[in-house]
N, C-alpha and C positions, 0 to 999 in steps of 0.2 A: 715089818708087817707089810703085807703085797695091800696094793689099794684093793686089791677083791675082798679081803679078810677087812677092811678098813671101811669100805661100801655095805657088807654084809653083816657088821657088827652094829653099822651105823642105823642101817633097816630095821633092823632086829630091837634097839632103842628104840627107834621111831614108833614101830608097829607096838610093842611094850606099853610106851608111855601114851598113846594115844586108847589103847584098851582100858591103863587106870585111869586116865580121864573120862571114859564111857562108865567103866562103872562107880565112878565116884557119882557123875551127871545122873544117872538111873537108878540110882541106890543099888547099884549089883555090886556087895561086895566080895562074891566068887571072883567075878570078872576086875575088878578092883586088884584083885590080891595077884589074881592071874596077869596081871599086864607088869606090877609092879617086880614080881618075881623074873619075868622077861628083860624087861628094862633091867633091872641089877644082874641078869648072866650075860648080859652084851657088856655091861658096865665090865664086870671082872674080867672076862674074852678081853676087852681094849685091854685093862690092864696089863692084863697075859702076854699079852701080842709085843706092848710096850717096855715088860721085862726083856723078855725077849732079843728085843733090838736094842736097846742100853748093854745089854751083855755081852751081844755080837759086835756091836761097836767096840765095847773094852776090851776082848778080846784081837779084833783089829788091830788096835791101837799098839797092842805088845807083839803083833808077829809083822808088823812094819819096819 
């Protein structure tokens, strides 16, 4: 994972999880569900990113 993909996933959390704390704090549960739906597609993207390089690594590992 490039640190941009790693900074931009990281953001994308931040900004997520700071929306479901607003609308938890205002009673908006649009905005609630909206932040939490953000936070969990950054969560999966890390994921993704994390498969990724575990695989590239194993692969590595056999053409060494």
């Amino acid at each position: 994972m490039s640190v941009g993909d790693k900074i931009s996933n990281a953001a994308e959390k931040a900004v997520g999880a700071v929306k479901e704390t607003v609308g938890k704090a205002t009673g908006d549960r649009e905005t609630q569900a909206d932040g939490a739906a953000q936070k969990n597609k950054a969560e999966k993207k890390q994921a993704g990113e994390k498969a990724k390089d575990a695989a590239k690594d194993v692969r590595d590992g056999f053409t060494r």
